[in-house]
GULUM-253456 format. One record per residue (C-alpha): z, x, y; residue in one letter. Coordinates in Angstrom, 2 decimals, always signed. Example, Ala and Ser with C-alpha at 12.3 -4.5 7.8 and 13.67 -1.06 7.14 Angstrom:
<marlos>
MARLO, zz, xx, yy, code
MARLO, +7.80, +12.30, -4.50, A $
MARLO, +7.14, +13.67, -1.06, S $
</marlos>
This chain:
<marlos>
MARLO, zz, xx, yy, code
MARLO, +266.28, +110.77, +63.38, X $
MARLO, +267.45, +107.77, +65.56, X $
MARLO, +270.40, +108.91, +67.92, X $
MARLO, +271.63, +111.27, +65.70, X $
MARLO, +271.55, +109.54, +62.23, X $
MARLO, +268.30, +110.35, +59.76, X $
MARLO, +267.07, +106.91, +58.82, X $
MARLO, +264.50, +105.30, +56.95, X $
MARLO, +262.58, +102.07, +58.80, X $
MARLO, +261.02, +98.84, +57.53, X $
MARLO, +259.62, +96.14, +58.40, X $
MARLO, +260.64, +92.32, +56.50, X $
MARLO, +258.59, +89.42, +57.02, X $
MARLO, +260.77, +86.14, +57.90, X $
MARLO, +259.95, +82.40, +58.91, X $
MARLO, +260.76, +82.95, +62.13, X $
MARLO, +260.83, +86.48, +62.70, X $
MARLO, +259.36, +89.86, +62.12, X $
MARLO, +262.51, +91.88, +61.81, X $
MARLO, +262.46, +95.62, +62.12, X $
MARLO, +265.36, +97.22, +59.37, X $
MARLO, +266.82, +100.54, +59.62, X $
MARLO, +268.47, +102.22, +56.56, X $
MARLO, +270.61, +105.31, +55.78, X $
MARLO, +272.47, +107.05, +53.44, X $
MARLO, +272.74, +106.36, +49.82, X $
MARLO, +275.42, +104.45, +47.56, X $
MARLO, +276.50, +100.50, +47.93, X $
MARLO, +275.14, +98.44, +50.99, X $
MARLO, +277.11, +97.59, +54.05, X $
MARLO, +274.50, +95.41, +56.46, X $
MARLO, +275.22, +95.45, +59.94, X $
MARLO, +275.11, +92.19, +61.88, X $
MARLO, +275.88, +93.01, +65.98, X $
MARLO, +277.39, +91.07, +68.49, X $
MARLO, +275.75, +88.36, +71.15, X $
MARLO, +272.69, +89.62, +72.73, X $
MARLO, +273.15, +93.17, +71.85, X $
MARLO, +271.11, +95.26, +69.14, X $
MARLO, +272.12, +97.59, +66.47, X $
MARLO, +272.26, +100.88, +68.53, X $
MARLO, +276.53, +99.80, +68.25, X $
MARLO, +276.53, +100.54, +64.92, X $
MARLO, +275.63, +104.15, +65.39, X $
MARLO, +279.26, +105.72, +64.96, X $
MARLO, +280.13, +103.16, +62.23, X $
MARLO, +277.04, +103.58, +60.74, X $
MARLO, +276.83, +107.80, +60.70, X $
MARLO, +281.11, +107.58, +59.12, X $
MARLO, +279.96, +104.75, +56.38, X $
MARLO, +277.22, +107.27, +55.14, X $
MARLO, +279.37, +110.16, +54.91, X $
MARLO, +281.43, +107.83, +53.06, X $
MARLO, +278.60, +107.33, +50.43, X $
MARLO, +277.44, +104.24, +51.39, X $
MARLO, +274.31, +103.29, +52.48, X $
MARLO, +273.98, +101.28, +55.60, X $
MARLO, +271.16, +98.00, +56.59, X $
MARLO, +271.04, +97.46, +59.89, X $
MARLO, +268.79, +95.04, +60.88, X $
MARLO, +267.35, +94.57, +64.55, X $
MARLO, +267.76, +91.07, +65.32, X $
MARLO, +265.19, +88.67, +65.98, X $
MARLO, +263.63, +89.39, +69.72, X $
MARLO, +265.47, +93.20, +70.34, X $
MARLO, +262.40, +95.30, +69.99, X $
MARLO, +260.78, +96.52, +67.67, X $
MARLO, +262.42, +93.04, +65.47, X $
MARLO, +260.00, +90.58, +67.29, X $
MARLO, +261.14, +86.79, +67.85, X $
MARLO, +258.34, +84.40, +66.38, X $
MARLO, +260.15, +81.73, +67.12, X $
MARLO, +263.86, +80.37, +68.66, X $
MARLO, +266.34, +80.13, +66.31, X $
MARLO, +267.24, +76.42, +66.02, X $
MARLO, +270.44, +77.14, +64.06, X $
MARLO, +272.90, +80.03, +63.06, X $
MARLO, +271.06, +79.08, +59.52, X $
MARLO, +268.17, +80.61, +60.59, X $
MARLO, +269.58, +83.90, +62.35, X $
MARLO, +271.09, +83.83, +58.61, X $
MARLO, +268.23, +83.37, +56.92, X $
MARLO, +266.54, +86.57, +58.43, X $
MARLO, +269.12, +88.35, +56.98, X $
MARLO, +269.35, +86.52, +53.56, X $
MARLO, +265.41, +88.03, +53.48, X $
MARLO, +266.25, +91.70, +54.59, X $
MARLO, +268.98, +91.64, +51.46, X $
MARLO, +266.04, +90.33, +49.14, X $
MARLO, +263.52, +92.91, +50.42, X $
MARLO, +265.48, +96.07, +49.96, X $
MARLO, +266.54, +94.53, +46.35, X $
MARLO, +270.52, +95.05, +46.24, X $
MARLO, +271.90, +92.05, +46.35, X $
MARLO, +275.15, +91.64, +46.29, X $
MARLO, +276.10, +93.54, +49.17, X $
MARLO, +279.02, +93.88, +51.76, X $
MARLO, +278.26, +92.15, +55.21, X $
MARLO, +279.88, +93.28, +58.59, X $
MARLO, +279.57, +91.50, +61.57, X $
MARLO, +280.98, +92.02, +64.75, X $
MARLO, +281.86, +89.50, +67.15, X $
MARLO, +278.46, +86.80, +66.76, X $
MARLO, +277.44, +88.75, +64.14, X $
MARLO, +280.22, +87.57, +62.10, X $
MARLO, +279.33, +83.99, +63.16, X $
MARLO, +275.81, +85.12, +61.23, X $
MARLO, +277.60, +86.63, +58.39, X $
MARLO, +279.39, +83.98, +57.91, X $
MARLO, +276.78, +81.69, +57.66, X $
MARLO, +274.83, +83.94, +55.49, X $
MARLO, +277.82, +84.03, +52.83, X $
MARLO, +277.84, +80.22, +52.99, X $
MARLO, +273.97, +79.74, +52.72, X $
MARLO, +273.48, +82.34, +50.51, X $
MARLO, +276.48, +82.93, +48.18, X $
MARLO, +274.75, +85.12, +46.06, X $
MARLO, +273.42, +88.05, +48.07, X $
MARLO, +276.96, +88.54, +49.65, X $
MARLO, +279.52, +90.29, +48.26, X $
MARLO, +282.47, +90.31, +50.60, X $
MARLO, +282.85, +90.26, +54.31, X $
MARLO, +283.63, +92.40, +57.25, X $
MARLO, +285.02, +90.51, +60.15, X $
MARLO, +284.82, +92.48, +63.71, X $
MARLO, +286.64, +90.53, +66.63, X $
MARLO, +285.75, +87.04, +64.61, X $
MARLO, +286.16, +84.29, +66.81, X $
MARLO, +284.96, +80.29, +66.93, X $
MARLO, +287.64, +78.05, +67.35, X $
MARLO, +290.28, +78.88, +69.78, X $
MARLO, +288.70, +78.28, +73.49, X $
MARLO, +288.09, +81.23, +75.70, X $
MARLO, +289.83, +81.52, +78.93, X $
MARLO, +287.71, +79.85, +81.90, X $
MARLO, +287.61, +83.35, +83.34, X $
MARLO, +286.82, +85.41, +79.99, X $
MARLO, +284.04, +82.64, +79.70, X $
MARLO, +282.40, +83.59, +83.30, X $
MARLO, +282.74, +86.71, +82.81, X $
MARLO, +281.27, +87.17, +79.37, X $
MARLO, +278.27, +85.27, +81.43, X $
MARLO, +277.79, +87.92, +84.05, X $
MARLO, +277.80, +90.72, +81.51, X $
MARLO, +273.84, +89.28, +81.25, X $
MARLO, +273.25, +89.17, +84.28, X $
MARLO, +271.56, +92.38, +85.13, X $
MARLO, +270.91, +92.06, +88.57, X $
MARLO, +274.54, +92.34, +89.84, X $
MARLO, +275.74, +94.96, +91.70, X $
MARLO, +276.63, +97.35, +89.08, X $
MARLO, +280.51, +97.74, +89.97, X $
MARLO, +280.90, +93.94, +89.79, X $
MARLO, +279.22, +94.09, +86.62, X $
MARLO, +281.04, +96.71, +85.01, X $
MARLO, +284.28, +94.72, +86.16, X $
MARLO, +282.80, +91.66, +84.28, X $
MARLO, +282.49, +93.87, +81.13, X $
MARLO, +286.22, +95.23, +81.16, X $
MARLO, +287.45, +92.15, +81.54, X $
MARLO, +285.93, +90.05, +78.76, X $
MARLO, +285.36, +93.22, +76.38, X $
MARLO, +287.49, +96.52, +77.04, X $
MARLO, +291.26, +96.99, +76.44, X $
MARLO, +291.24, +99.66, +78.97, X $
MARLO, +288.70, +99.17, +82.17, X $
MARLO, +287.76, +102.31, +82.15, X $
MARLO, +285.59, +101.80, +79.21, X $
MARLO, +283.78, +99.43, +80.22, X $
MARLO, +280.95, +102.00, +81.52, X $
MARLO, +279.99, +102.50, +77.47, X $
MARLO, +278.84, +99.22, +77.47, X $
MARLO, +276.57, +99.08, +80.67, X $
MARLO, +273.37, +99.03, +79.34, X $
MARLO, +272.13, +97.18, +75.83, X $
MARLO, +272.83, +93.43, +76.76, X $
MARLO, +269.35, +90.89, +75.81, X $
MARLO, +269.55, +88.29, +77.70, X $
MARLO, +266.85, +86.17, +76.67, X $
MARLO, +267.85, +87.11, +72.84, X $
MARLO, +271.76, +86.20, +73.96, X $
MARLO, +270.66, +82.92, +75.12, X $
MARLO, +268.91, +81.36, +72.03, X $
MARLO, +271.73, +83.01, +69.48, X $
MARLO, +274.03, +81.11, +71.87, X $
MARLO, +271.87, +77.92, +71.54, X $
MARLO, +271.48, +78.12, +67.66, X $
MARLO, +275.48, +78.60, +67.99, X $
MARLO, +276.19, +75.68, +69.70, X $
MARLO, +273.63, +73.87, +67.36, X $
MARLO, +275.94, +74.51, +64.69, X $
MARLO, +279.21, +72.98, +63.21, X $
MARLO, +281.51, +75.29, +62.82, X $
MARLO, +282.73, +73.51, +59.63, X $
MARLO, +278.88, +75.04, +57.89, X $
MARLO, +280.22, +78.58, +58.74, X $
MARLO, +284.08, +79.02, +59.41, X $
MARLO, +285.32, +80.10, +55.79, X $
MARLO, +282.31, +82.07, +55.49, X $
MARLO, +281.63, +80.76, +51.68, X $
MARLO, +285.23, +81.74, +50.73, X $
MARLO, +284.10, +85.26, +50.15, X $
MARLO, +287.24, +87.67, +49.96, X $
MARLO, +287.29, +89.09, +53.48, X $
MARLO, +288.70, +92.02, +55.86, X $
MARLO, +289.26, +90.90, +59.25, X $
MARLO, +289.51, +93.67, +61.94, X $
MARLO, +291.52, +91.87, +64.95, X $
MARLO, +291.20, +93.70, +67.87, X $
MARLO, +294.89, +93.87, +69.83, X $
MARLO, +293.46, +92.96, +73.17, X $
MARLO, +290.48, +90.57, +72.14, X $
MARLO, +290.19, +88.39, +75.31, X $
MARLO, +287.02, +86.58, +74.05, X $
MARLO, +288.21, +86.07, +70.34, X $
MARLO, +291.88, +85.65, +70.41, X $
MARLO, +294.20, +86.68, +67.13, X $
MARLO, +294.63, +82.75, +66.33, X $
MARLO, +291.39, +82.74, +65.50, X $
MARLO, +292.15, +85.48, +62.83, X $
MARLO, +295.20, +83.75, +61.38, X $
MARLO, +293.19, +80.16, +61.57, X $
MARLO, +290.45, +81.89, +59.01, X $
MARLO, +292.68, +83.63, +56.86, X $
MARLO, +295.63, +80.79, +56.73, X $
MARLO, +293.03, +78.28, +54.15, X $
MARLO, +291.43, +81.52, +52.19, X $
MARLO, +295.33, +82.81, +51.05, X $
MARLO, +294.83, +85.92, +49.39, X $
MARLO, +291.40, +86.59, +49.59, X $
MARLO, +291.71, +87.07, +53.34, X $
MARLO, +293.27, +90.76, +54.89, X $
MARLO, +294.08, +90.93, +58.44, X $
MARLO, +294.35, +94.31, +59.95, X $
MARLO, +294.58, +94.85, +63.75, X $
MARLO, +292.73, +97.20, +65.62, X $
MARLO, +295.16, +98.76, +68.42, X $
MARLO, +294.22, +99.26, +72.28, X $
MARLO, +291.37, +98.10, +71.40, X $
MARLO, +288.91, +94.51, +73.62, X $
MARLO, +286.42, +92.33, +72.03, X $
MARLO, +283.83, +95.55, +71.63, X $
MARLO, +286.11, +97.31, +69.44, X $
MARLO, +283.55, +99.91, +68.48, X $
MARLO, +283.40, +102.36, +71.08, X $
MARLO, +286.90, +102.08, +71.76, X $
MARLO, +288.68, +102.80, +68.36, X $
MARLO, +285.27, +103.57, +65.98, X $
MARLO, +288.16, +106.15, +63.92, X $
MARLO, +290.51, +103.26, +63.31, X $
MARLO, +287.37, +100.92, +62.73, X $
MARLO, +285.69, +102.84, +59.84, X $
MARLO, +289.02, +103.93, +58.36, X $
MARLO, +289.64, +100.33, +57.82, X $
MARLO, +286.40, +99.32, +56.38, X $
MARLO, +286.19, +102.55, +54.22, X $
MARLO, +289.83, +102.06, +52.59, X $
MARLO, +288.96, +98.35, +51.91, X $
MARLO, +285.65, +99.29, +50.33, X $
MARLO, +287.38, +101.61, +48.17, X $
MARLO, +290.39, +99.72, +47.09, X $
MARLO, +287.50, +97.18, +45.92, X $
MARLO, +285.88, +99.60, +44.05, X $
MARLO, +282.59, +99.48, +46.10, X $
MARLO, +280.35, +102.77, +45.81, X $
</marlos>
């Protein structure tokens, strides 16, 4: 059991990486790509409502959160997609469906790009990448890593750049990487976002939280404008940047009733 869900573990070799893969259920694969510095302990609700769906969920521990171990840094997002692109070779389904939340969809993106093959269609979680982030989001999306603060200045960083309601914000305290945040943010910046934005044209469900201070909604309407019908927006209501522990219900009815008007069991 790990937190509540039975799983299966694995370990896949990479170039850079030696990545540590947790699996559950049974039926068509949904991998799980998190957000910036954080593992794939988020996915836990998602992850327990997909397999009583009948799907079977991949969530791989990203490069540097234990037990995944970093070999080396990441120069680009190619490589962060690469790791994946060998987890979806390893467990032998190919194509699957791909969620990422928040940088995770910056990595899912990429991986649909790189490797048009192994992906299916996309899951977009609180996408963002081209419209700026407000100077204050931006410090305080800084100071959620910084884990020496005083914990109530902290926690005030955290509702501001991820919550919808403040109070939340305590669900969040603990599971931020620094040292894993800063290279993903590295390869980021490494990386046009012209390689990744339209995420290989894959058809796509975009899941636009209503109170996303760190990926505004123009970012939604700027991915889905060029892909036309093979883009779905659907907004996610009271719900910040982390989406998932605020409105998981709303979040995996969403992805379930997509997955099922596509057919995918």
């Amino acid at each position: 059991m790990w937190l509540g869900l039975s799983v299966g573990e694995t370990t896949v070799e990479a170039p850079g990486a030696r990545l540590h893969v947790r699996v559950a259920g049974a039926g068509a694969d949904v991998v799980l790509l998190p957000s910036l510095g954080r593992g794939s302990e988020d996915f836990v609700r998602l992850a327990t409502d997909l397999v009583a769906a009948g799907f079977r969920v991949v969530l791989p521990e990203p490069r540097g959160i234990a037990p995944s171990v970093a070999l080396a840094r990441p120069a680009t997002l190619h490589d962060l997609a690469a790791d994946v692109a060998q987890v979806i070779r390893a467990l032998g389904a190919p194509p699957v469906t791909v969620l990422g939340h928040a940088f995770g969809n910056r990595v899912a993106r990429t991986l649909a790009s790189d490797h048009p093959a192994l992906v299916r269609q996309l899951v977009l979680l609180a996408c963002g990448g081209i419209v700026p982030i407000a100077p204050d989001v931006q410090r305080s999306l800084g100071a959620c890593f910084a884990l020496d603060l005083p914990e109530a200045e902290r926690l005030a960083h955290i509702a501001r750049a991820f919550f919808a309601d403040a109070r939340n914000a305590p669900l969040w305290r603990d599971g931020w990487h620094p040292q894993v945040a800063a290279f993903q943010g590295a390869a980021t910046r490494a990386t046009p976002v012209d390689e990744w934005w339209l995420g290989g044209e894959k058809d796509v469900l975009i899941l636009q939280p209503a109170y996303d201070a760190v990926a505004p909604a123009e970012n939604a309407r700027l991915l889905a404008e060029p892909l036309g019908a093979r883009a779905r927006i659907v907004e996610i209501a009271d719900a910040g940047h982390a989406a998932l522990p605020e409105q998981p219900e709303a979040i995996a009815r969403a992805v379930i009733a997509f997955l099922a008007e596509r057919g995918v069991r």
